[in-house]
N, C-alpha and C positions, 0 to 999 in steps of 0.2 A: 195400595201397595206398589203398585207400578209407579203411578206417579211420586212415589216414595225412592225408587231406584232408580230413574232418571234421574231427579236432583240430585242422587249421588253421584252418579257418573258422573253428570254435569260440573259438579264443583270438584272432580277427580280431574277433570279432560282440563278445567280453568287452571287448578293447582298448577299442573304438570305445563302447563302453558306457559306458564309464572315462572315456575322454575328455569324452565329451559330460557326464557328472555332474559332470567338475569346470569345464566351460565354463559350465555354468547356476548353478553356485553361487555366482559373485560377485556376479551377477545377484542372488541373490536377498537378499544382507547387502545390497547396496546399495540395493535397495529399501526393507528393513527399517531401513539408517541415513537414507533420506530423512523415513519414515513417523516416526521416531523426531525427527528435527530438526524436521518440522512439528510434531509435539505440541508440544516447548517451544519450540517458535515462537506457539505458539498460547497455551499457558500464559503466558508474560511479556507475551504483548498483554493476554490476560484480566486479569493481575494492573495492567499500566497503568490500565485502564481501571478496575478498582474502587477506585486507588488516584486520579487522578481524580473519580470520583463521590464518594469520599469528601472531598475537598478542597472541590466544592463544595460538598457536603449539610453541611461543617464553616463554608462561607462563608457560606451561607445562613440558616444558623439565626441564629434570634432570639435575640438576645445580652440575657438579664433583667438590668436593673438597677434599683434600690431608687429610689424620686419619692425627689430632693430638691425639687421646687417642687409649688407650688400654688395653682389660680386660685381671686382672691379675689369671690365673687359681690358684693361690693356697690359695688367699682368699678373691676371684671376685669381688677385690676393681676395680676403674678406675684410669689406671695410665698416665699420659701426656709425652708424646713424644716428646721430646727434651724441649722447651722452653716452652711448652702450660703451660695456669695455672694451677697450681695443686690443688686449692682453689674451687674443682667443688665435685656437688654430683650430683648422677642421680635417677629421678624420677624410678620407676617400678609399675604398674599397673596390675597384674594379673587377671585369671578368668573372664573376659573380654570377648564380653560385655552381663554383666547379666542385671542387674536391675538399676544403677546407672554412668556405665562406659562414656556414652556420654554425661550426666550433667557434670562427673568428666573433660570431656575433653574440655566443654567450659569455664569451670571454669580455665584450665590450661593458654586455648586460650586468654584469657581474660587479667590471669596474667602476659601472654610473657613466662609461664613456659615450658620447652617439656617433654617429657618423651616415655616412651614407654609400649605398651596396649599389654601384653603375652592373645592372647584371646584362648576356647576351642572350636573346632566342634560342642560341643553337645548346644552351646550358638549362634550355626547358624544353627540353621534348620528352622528356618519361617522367611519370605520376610521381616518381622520386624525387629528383631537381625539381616539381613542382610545390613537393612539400615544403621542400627546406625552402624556397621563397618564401612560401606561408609562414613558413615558420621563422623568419628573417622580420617579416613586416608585424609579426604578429609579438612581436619581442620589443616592436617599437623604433624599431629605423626604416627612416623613408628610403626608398625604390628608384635609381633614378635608371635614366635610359641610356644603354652603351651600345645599340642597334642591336637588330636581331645577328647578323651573323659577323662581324667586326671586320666589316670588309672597308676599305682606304675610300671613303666618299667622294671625294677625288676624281677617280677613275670610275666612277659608275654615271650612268645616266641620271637626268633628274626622274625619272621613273622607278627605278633602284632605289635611288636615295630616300626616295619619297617610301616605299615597300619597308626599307630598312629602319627606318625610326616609325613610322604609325604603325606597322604591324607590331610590334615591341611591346607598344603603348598598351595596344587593345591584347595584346596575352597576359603583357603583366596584369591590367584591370582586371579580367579575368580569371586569376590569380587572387590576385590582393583584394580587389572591388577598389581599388583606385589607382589614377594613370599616374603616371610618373614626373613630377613639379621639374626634375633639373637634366640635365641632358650633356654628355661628353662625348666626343667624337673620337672613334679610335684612332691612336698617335695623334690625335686635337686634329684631326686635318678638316677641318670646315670648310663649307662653299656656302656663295651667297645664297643657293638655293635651298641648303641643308637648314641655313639660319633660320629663312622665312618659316618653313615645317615645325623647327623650332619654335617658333614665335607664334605661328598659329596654333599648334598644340600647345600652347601655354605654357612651357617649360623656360627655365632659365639653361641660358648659355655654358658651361663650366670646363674649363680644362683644369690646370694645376700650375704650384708655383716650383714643386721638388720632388722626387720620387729616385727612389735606386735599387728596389727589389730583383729587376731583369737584367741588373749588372753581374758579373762573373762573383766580382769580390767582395759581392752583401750577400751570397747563398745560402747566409746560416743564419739561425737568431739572434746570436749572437752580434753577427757582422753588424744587420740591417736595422738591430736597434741603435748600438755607435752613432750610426749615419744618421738614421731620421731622427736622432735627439741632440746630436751634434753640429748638423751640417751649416756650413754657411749660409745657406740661403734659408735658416730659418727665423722667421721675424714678426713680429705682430700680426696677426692674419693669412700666416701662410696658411695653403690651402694643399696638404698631403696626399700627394701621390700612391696607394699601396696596393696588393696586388691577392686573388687568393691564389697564396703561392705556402707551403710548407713552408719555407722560412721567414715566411712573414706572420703564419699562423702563430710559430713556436718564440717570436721576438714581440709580438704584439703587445702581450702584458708592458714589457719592459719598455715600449715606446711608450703608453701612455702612462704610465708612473714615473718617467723621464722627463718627460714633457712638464707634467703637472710639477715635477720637484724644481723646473727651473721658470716657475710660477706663470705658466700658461692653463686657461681654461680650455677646456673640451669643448668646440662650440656644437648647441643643440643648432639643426640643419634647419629645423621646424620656424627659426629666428631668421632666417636668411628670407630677403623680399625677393619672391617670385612675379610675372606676369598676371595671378590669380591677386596678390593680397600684397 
């Protein structure tokens, strides 16, 4: 009899054995299919996300293309290189950016116009002026360099001189993450030494062929669009003088749809041959 209720217990204690191994083992695939569903839950986020990074790192990159223009030093028209049209003018936006310069650049954005923003140090000292840089370069117009505080280069030392455009350079980089390809001196006043800085920071030379915003009798949008779509001295590759000034903010539309109606192109700046390319 005893050994009669052991074998029962026994094949009790086995049964309940049984059972409970196969109670724990769904348990355990199912764990196993969660762990398995998060990996490739995890895999196709990983793969978004470099496929992402790659899209921008593809939008980002600098897109090389071959100078068809090029400024002419002796009287800082743009000239076309070999075939390009010759029927182009180029925007210039000095003083940059004070008070008006980033309206002025959506307004360009807007048009399809380009140009280029000569901006000064002393118009980037708070986190504000530093945006609307950002936010100037990030719109797609190149940066170029009008020194840091628009003092007559002229009259300063070559130590100055030298302070006044490489510190510029290295804020705007700073800024934008790139230094600035073309360089204008305030009132054009260059020196042989300001050139060479020039020349070893890799920027082109540029002043202008016509400008009249700082005159009494262009102070309105009016006036200053008349002028700059009218003037005499506008010709195959003039190279436009402008200002961020309120009445050039509020005529700006009207000079570049003047321009274009008396069948001049907008030249992209990005076409002009630099010291780099």
């Amino acid at each position: 009899m005893k050994k009669f209720i052991v074998a029962c217990v026994s094949i009790l204690l086995l049964t309940a054995c049984t059972q409970d191994a196969t109670l724990e083992k769904p348990k355990e695939t199912e764990f196993k299919t969660e762990e398995k569903k998060e990996q490739d839950t995890s895999g196709e986020e990983k793969k978004a996300v470099d496929e992402r990074n790659s899209e921008e790192e593809a939008a980002n990159e600098e897109v090389k293309v071959d100078p068809q223009y090029k400024v002419n030093p002796g009287n800082w028209s743009i000239e076309p290189i070999d075939d390009a049209n010759s029927k182009v003018v180029l925007l210039t936006i000095d003083d940059a950016p004070d008070k008006h310069a980033l309206e002025m650049a959506k307004t360009l954005k807007k048009l399809d116009a380009k140009a280029i923003f000569f901006v000064n140090g002393h118009f980037l000292d708070t986190p504000k002026e530093k945006e609307a840089l950002k936010q100037i370069h990030d719109l797609g117009f190149i940066i170029g360099n009008h020194t840091y505080s628009h003092r007559t280069l002229s009259e300063l030392s070559i130590e100055e001189q030298q302070k006044e455009i490489v510190s510029l350079s290295d804020t705007v980089e700073s800024i934008t993450g790139e230094r600035p390809k073309f360089f204008r001196a305030p009132f054009g006043d260059n020196t042989d030494f300001s050139k060479q800085v020039v020349n070893d920071q890799k920027m082109s030379l540029m002043n202008w062929t016509y400008g009249y915003d700082w005159e009494t009798d262009y102070q309105t949008g009016e006036a200053i669009a008349e002028i700059m779509v009218n003037s005499p001295y506008l010709t195959d590759g003039a190279n436009l003088l402008m200002h961020d000034r309120e009445w050039t903010n509020e005529g700006l539309e009207a000079i570049v749809n003047g321009l274009r109606e008396k069948g001049y192109e907008i030249l992209d700046p990005n076409l002009i041959q630099t010291p780099e390319g």
